[in-house]
DRENLUMNU-914655 format. One record per residue (C-alpha): x, y, z; chain; residue number from 1. Coordinates in Angstrom, 1 decimal, padded with zeros to 4 digits. Example, Ala and Ser with C-alpha at 12.3 -4.5 7.8 and 13.67 -1.06 7.14 Angstrom:
! residues 2
NURO      px      py      pz  kette   nr
NURO   012.3  -004.5   007.8      A    1
NURO   013.7  -001.1   007.1      A    2
//
This chain:
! residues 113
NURO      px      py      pz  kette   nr
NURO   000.0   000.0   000.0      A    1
NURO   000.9   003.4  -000.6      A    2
NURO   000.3   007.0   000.3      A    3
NURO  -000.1   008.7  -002.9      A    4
NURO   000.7   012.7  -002.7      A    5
NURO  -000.5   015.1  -005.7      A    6
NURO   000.4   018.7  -005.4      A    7
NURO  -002.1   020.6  -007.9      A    8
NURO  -000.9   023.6  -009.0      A    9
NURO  -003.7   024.0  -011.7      A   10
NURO  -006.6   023.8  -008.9      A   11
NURO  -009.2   024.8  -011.5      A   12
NURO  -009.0   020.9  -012.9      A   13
NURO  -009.2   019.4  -009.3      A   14
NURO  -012.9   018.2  -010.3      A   15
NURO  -011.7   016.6  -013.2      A   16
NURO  -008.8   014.9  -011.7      A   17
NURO  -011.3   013.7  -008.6      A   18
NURO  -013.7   012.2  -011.3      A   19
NURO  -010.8   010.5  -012.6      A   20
NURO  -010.0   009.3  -009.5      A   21
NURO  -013.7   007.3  -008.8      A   22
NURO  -013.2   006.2  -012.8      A   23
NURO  -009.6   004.7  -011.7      A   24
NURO  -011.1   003.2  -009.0      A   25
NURO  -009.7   005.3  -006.2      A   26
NURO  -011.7   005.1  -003.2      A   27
NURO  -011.1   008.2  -001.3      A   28
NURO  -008.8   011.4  -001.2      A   29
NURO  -008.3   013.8   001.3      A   30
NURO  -007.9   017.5   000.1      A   31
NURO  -005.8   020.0   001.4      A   32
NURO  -005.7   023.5   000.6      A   33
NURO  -002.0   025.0   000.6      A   34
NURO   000.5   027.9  -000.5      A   35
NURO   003.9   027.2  -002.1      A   36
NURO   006.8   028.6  -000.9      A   37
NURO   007.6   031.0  -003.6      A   38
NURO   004.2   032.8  -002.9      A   39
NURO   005.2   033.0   001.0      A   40
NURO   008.4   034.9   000.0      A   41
NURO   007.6   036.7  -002.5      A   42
NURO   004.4   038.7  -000.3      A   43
NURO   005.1   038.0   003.3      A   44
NURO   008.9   038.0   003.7      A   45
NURO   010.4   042.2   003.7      A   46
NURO   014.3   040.4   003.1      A   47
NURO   012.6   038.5   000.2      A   48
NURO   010.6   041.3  -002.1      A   49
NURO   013.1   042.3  -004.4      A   50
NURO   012.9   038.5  -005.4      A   51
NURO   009.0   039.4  -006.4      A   52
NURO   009.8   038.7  -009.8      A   53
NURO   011.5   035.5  -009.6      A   54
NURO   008.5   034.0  -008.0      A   55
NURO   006.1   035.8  -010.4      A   56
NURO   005.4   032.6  -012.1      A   57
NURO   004.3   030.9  -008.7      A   58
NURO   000.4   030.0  -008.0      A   59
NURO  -001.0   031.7  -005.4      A   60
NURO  -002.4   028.8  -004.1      A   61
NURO  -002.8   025.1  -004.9      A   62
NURO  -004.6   021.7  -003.6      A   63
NURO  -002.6   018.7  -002.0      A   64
NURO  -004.5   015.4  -002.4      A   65
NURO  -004.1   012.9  -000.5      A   66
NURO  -004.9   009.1  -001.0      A   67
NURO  -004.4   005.4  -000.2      A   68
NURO  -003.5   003.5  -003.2      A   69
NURO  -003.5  -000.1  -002.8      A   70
NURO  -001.0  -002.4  -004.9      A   71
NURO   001.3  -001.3  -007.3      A   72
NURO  -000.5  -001.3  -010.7      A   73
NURO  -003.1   000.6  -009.3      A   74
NURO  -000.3   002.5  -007.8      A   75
NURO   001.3   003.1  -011.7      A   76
NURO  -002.6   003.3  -013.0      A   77
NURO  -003.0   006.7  -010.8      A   78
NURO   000.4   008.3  -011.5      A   79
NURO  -000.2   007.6  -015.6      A   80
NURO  -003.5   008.7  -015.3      A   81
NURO  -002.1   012.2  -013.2      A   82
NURO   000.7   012.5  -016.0      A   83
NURO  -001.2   012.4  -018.8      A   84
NURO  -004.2   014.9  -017.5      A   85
NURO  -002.2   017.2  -016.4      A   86
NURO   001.5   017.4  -017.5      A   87
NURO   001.5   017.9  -021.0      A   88
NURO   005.7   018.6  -022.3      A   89
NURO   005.0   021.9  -024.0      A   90
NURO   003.6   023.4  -020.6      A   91
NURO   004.6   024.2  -017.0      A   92
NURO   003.5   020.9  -015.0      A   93
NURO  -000.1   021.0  -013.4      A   94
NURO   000.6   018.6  -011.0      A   95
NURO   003.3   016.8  -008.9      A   96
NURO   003.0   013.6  -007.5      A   97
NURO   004.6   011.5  -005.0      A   98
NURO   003.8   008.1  -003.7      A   99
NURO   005.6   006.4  -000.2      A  100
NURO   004.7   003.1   001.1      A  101
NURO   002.7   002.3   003.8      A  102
NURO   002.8   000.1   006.5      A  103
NURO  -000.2   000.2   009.0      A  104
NURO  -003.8   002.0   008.1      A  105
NURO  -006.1   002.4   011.0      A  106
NURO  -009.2   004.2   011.2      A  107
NURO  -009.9   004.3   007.5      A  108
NURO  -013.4   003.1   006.6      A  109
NURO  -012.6   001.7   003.7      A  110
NURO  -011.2  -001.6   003.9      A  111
NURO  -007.7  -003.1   001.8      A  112
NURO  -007.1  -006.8   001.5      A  113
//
């Protein structure tokens, strides 16, 4: 089992990538809202606004999803499926995705063999 992790930086698409999720056959996902470092620095930090521009590309905010993935094709399944709806080569990546294993799961209600 494993812990998959999806940074979305394109948090407009999160619907779509959830829907995916029940098509794929991914039970649950926990969503978090968050804010990347570049946007921290670049408005909240005095030593780091001269940098404003460097970080102009950042997101001001994104989605981190997480989810219990159980068995490694369905493991591989998800992170294809991730790749190919949202990081196309001749754009900026839409997502970023991560995956440790897992050892113990309590106090989920849905249950893996």
């Amino acid at each position: 089992m494993h812990l998959l992790i999806v940074v979305l930086n394109h948090t407009e698409r999160l619907e779509e990538l959830l829907e995916g999720f029940i098509e794929h056959d991914i039970p649950g996902a926990t969503v978090i809202d968050s804010v990347g470092m570049g946007s921290i620095l670049g408005r909240d930090v005095p030593l780091f606004a001269g940098f404003r521009s460097v970080f102009a590309g950042s997101q001001p905010s994104s989605k981190v999803l997480l989810c219990l993935i159980d068995g490694e094709s369905k493991l591989e399944e998800a992170l294809d499926f991730i790749d190919r709806l949202m990081n196309k080569p001749d754009r900026p990546a839409g997502a970023f995705s991560v995956a440790v294993p897992v050892s113990h799961v309590r106090g989920s209600r849905i249950r893996y063999p």
